[in-house]
N, C-alpha and C positions, 0 to 999 in steps of 0.2 A: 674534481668536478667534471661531468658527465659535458660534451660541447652539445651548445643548441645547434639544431637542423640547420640546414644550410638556404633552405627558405622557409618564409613564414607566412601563411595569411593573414594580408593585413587588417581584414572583415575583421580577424578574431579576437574577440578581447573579455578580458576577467574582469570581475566586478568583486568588490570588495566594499562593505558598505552594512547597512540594518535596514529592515524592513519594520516600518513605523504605523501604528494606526494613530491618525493624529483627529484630533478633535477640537474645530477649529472656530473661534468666537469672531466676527468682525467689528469695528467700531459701531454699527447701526445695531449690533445685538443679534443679528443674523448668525444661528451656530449649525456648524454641520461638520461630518466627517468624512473620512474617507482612510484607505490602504495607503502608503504612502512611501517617504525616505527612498531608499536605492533603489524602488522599481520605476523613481520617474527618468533616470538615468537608463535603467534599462528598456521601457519601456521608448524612449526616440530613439535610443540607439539600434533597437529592433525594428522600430516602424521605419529607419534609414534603411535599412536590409542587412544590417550588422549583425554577424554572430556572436552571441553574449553567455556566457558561464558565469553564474551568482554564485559566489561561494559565503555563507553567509550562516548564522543560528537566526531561529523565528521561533516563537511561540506555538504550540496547536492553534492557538485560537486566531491567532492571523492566515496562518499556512491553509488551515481549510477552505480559508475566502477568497486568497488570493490565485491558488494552483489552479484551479480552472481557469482563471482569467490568460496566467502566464502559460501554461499548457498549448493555450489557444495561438498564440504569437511563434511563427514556423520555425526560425531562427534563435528560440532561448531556448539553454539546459537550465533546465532546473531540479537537476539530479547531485548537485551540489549543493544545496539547500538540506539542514540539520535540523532538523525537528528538534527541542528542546522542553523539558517539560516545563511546567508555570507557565504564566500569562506572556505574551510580546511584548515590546516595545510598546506603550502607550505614552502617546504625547498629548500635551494642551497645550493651546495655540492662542494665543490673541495676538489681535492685531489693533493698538491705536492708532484714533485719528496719526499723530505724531511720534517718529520717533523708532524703536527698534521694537520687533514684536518681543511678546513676554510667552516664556518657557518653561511647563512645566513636567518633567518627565514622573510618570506613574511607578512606572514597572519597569525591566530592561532583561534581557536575556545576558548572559555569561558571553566573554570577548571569543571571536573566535580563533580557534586555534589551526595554524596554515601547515599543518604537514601533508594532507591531499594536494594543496595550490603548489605546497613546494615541489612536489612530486610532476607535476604537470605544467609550471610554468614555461618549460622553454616550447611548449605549444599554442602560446600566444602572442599575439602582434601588439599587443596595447595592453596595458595596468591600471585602472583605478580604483582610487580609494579615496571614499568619502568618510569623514569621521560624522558618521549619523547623527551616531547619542554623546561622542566623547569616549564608549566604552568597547566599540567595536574590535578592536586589537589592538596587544600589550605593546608595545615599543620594542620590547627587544622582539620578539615575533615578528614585528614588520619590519625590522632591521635586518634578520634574514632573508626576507622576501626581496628585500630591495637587494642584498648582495646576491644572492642567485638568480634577481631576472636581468636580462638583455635584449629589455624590449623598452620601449617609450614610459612612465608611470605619469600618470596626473595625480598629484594629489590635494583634496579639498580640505580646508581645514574645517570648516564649518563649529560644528559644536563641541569642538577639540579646543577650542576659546571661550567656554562656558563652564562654570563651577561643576565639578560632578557631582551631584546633588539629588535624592529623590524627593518628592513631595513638596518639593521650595521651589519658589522661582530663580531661575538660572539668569546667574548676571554674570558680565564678561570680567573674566580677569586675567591678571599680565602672564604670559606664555612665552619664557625665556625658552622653554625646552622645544620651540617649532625648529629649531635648526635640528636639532638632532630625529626629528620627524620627517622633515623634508629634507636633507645631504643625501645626495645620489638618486633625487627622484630630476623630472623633465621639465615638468609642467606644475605649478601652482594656483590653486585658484582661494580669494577671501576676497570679502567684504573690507569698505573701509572701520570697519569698528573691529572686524578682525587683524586688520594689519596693525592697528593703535593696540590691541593686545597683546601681537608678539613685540613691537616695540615699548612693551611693557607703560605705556601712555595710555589705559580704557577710558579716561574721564578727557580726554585731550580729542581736538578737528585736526585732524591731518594737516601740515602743512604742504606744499608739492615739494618743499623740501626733502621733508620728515619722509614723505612719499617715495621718493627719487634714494633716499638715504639705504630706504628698505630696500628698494630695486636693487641695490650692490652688494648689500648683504645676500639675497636671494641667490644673486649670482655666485658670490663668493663659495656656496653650497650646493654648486652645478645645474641650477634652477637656469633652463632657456630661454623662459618665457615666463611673467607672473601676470595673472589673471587677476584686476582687480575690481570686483563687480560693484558698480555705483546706480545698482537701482534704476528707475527709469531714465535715466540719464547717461547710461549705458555701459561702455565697458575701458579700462586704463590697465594698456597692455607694458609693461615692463622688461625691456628688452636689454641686453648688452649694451646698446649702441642708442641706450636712452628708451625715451616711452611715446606711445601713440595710443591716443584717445579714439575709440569707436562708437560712435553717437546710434545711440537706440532707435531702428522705428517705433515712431509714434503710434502704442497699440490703440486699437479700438474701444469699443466695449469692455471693460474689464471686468471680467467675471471671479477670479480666485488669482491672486498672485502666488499661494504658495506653488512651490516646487520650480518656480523659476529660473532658482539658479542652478537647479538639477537639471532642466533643460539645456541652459547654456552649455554646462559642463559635458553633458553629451553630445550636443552638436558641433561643438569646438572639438572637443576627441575625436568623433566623426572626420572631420574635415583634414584634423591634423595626422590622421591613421591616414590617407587616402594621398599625402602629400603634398598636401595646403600650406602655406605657411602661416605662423601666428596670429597677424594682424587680418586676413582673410579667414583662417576660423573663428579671431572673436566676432568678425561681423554675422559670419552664418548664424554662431550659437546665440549671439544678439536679436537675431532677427528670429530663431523659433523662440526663445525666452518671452519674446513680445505677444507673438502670435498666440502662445500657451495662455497668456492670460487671462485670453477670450473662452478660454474651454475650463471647466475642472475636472481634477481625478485622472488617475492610471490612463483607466482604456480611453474617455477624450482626447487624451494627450497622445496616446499610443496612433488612433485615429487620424490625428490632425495633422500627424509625419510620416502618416503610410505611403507608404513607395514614393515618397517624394527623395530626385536625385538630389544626389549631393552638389553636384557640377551640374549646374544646365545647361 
């Protein structure tokens, strides 16, 4: 195996993730769309001043919408990006008054396959991966990925706790197999209805037990830090040496909550690329997650973290 460089930019970072057009209902009946999934990750991570490489498959029919958008952003390649034929990623979205949104995936592009990324990873400072749709990359694929990089990985479980399913609503079910997805990555990030999934508990409330239980298991599987996002309420960081809650500011106005926790997840990467440590990036990523609420969609979001430092 070829050694990585002997320094790295810490700016640079790979993106691994799906490009989603989601179509999204509110509890008032309010529905609207938007371009979505891993460009809201990339799009703070670019308006932080971070260098970003999407390596990624998209449909024609999203990639035409969205390339001028990202084109426009100084800091992203989007010369990694795989045109695929058929439709994108199409989601539907609702959201009850109460409870977890409901999930419906349309369409989906084929997982991608990482022998460019493998070829270029020891040119990156940072790794994530967000499981979009659940279908984004095979496991043993990203089992590669994870052995050839030597650089920090975050990885999100997101809808990697969700039946793989077209046309049906997507309900959570038990996820023995997240150890073997997350050993050897850095950083963790889920929701608590995702953490009761890989504890194989989806109809079960967390206890801070049950919570704390998980924490050592994560560890057990060289997890530094686990990111556990509890919604407005904020964020339950999982550390070696136990756990520390980071209390959300209070957003304003709330305009669209999706892609929130794609904010977090970038601003905490941000912070922890730059030599932050954990509990000080979930606050940052806490604190755009909030601010995001107030804006929707890509370029809003992209907007609302331009040139804003990381360190003030």
């Amino acid at each position: 195996m070829p050694k990585p460089p002997a320094k790295k930019d810490r700016r640079s970072f790979a993106l691994l993730g799906t490009i989603t057009h989601d179509v999204i209902t509110q509890a008032s009946g309010r529905v609207y769309s938007g371009d979505g999934g891993i460009l809201y990750q990339a799009s703070v991570l670019c308006g932080l001043g971070q260098h970003v490489t999407l390596y990624t498959n998209v449909g024609r029919d999203i990639f035409l919408r969205v390339k001028p958008m990202v084109d426009a952003w100084p800091t992203f390649d989007s010369t990694r990006i795989r045109v695929v034929p058929g439709p994108g990623n199409n989601v539907f979205l609702y959201y009850p008054e109460k409870g977890e949104r409901v999930e419906v995936l349309e369409s989906l592009v084929p997982p991608l396959r990482p022998e460019r990324l493998l070829e270029e990873l020891f040119d990156f400072g940072f790794l994530i991966l967000v499981m979009n749709s659940g279908f984004d990359i095979a496991l043993p694929d990203w089992r590669r990925v994870v052995r050839r990089a030597r650089c920090p990985i975050w990885f999100d479980v997101h809808s990697l706790a969700l039946t793989l399913e077209l046309h049906a609503k997507r309900r959570y079910r038990p996820l023995p197999e997240w150890r073997d997805w997350a050993e050897g990555t850095t950083y963790l990030q889920a929701n608590l209805v995702e953490v009761a999934s890989m504890l194989g508990e989806t109809q079960r409330i967390l206890s801070r037990e049950r919570l704390n239980h998980f924490g050592k298991q994560a560890e057990e599987v060289g997890i530094r830090a686990a990111f556990i996002t509890l919604g407005p309420e904020g964020v339950m960081v999982l550390l070696p040496g136990g756990e520390r809650k980071v209390i959300s500011v209070k957003p304003g106005r709330v305009v669209d909550t999706t892609g929130c926790g794609d904010v977090f997840c970038a601003g905490a990467a941000a912070w922890l690329s730059s030599g932050g440590d954990p509990v000080e990036a979930a606050a940052f990523g806490a604190e755009l997650a909030s601010e995001a609420a107030g804006v929707s969609g890509i370029e809003q979001t992209y907007q609302l973290v331009r040139n804003r430092p990381l360190f003030a």
